[in-house]
N, C-alpha and C positions, 0 to 999 in steps of 0.2 A: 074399430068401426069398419064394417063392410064395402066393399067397393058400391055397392049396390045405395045405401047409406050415403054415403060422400055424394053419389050422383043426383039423391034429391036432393039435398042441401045444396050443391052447386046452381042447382033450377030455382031456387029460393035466393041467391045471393043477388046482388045490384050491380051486373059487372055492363063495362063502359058500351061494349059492342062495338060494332063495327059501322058507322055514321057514314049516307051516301054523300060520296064528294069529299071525303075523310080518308089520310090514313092514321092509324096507330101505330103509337112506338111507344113502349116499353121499357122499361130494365129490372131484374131479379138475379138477388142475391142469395142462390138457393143452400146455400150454408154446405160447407162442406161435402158438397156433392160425388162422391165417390172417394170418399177419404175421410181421415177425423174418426172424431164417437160418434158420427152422424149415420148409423146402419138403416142401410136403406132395403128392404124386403119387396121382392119382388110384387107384391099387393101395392106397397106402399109406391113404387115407382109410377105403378099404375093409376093409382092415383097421383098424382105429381103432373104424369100428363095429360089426366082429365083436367084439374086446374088451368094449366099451361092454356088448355085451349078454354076454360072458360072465360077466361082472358079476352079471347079476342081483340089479339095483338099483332098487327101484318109484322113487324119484325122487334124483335126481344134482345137485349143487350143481358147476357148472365155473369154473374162473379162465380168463384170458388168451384170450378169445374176441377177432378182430376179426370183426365177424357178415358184414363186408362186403370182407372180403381174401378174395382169389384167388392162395393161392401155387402152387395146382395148375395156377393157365394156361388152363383150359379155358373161360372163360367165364363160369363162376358160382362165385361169392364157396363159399368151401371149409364154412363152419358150412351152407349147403344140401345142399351136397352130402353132407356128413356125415349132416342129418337123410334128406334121401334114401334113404342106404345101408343110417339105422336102420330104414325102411320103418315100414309104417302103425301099427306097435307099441309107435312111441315118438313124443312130442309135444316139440316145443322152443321157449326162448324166453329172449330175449337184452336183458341191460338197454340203457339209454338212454347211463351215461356211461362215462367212460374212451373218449380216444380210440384206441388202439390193443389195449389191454386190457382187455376187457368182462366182467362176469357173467353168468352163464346159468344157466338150470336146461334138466335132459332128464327126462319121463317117462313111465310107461307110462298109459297112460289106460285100457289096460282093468284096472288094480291102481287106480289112484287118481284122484280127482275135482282136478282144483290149481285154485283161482282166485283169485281179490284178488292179483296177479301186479301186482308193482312193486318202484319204489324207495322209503328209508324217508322219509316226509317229514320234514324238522324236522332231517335231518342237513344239516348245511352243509360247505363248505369254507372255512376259516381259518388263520389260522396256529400252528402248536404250539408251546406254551413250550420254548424255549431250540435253536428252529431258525426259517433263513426259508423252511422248508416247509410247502406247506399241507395240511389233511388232507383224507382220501377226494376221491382223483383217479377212486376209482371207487366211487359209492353203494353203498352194499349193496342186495340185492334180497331181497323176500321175499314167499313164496307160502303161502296156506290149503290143509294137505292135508286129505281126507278120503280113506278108506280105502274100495272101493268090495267087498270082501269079507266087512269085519267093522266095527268100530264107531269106530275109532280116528281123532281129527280134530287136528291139530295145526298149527303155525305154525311153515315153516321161514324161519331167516333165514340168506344167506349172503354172505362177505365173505370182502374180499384188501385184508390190511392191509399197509399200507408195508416194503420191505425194505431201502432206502438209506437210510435214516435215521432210527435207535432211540426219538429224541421225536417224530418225526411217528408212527410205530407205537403209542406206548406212549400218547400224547392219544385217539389214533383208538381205543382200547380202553377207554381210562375213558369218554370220549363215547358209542358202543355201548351201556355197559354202563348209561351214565346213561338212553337211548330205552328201551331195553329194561325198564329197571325204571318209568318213567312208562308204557309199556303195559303194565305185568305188574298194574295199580291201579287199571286204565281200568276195569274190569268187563267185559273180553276172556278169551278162552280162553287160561287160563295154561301151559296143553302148548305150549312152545317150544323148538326146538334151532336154537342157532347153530353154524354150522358154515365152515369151507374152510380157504384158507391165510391161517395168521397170521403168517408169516416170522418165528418165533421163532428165534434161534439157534444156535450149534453144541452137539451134544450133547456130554456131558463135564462139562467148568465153566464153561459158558457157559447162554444162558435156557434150556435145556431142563429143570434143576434148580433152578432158581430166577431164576424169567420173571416178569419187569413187568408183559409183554405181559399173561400168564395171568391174574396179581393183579391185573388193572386189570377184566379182563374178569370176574373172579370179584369183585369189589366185592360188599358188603353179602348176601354169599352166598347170593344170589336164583340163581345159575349156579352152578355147579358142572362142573367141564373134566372126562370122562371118558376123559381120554386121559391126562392126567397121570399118573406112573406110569410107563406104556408107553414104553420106552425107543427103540422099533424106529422107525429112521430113515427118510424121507417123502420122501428126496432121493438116488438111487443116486450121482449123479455126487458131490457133496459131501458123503452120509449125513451130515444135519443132519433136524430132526424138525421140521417147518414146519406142515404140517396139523393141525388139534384140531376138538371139537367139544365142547357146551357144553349142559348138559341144565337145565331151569328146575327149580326146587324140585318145582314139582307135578307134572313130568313125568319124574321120577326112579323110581316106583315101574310105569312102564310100560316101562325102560328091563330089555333081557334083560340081566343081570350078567354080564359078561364076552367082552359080544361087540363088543366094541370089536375092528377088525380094520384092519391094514396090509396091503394086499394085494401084497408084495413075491414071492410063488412065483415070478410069469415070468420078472420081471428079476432075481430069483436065480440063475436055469435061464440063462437068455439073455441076458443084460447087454446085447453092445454092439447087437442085436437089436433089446432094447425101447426102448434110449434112441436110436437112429437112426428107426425105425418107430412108436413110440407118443407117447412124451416123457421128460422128466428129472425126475418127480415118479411117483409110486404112488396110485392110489386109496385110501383110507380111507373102511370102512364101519361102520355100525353097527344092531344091530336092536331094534326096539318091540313089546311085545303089541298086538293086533291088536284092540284093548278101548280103552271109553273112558269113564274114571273121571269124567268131571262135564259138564255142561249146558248148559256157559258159551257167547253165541255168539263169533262167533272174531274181530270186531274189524274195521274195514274201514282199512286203510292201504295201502299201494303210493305211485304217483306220481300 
């Protein structure tokens, strides 16, 4: 399919936009992103960040980056080329570990201010009870937004928790869950959302109705999953529900009710299309009032 092609069909999709008094926030797990069987051709990147931006997402939380693979061949590592293609309208940045599969955040700078960009200190890799798996092969990363339209300053955190192995996942979530509530008391800005893929799953009778992963991460009910519920599956090729995101107590009253979204329209339309050209996973969004309920400063963490 043409680039040209892709671009009506993106004009034809139902994507969320950009709401006055709103920002967006994001996560994509664009599958082996510069690494893997996933060859990515320089057409095809270009497409990648037409989507990106049909999105219309002030800042995007992504899985499976190698910042430094070239499956395109041409030269330069395919995550440049990418930001490239997004042109001057989008800023990016790629964490330090996993070596094959990295974290990243993408976003708009003329929507939002992001600094304290890192990884969380204080998380370690060890081994999880009743496997000899260690956990977080890939830190999480997290960035200070501030909103440069309206008032709203929050702390995103994002992660990709283990998929081979259910106690390496399900430690990696209580630990999470234990960082997050030691900075939620620090005297830091308590608007926080954790966000990306948590490899919960198959849906059905499996974690999608009754997830470790999720109750580990909702601990002490400082979190609260606003995707739970939502049934609509985050994986075309296996429709399994992998993505969630995770709103702090104090940042639930900024959170719009109901706009939890799975953005599956394209690869509904286009299946074998999106999962050849884009990847095997759906964006998941969600939006915040564009206000900002308390004073608090935001905390300095990163790497």
């Amino acid at each position: 399919m043409t680039r040209a092609a892709w671009i009506v069909i993106l004009c034809f999709s139902f994507a969320v936009g950009t709401f006055a008094g709103e920002i967006t926030i994001g996560s994509f797990n664009i599958e082996w992103f510069g690494d893997g069987n996933k060859v990515r051709t320089d057409e095809q990147i270009q497409l990648l960040a037409d989507y990106i931006r049909s999105l219309e997402v002030d800042i995007l939380a992504c899985q499976e980056i190698n910042p430094k693979g070239d499956k395109s061949g041409n030269g330069v590592a395919d995550w440049d080329d990418l930001l490239r293609e997004l042109g001057n309208g989008f800023n990016g940045w790629c964490g330090a570990t996993g070596i094959r599969q990295r974290l990243a955040f993408i976003w708009r700078p003329d929507h939002v201010q992001v600094t304290d960009l890192g990884e969380l200190r204080g998380i370690e890799r060890e081994p999880a009870p009743g496997t000899t798996k260690k956990t977080f092969p890939r830190i999480p990363i997290t960035a200070y937004i501030k909103s440069l339209d309206g008032g709203v300053d929050f702390r995103v955190v994002a992660a990709h928790l283990y998929w081979s192995d259910d106690n390496a996942r399900y430690s990696e979530a209580e630990r999470l869950n234990e960082w997050l509530a030691e900075y939620l008391v620090g005297g830091y800005d308590r608007d926080v959302v954790l966000i990306g893929d948590c490899n919960t799953k198959p849906m059905g009778d499996g974690e999608s109705h009754t997830s470790v992963t999720i109750n580990n991460l909702e601990l002490n009910s400082l979190f609260t999953c606003i995707s739970k519920g939502h049934d609509e599956f985050t994986t075309p090729t296996s429709k399994e529900r992998y993505d969630h995101a995770f709103l702090s107590r104090d940042f639930l009253n900024e959170y719009v009710d109901g706009s939890w979204d799975v953005r599956r329209d394209l690869v509904g339309v286009y299946p074998d299309v999106y999962m050849r050209d884009i990847s095997n996973h759906v964006p998941v969004t969600l939006r915040i009032l564009d206000e900002d309920f308390d004073d608090l400063p935001p905390g300095e963490w990163g790497i």
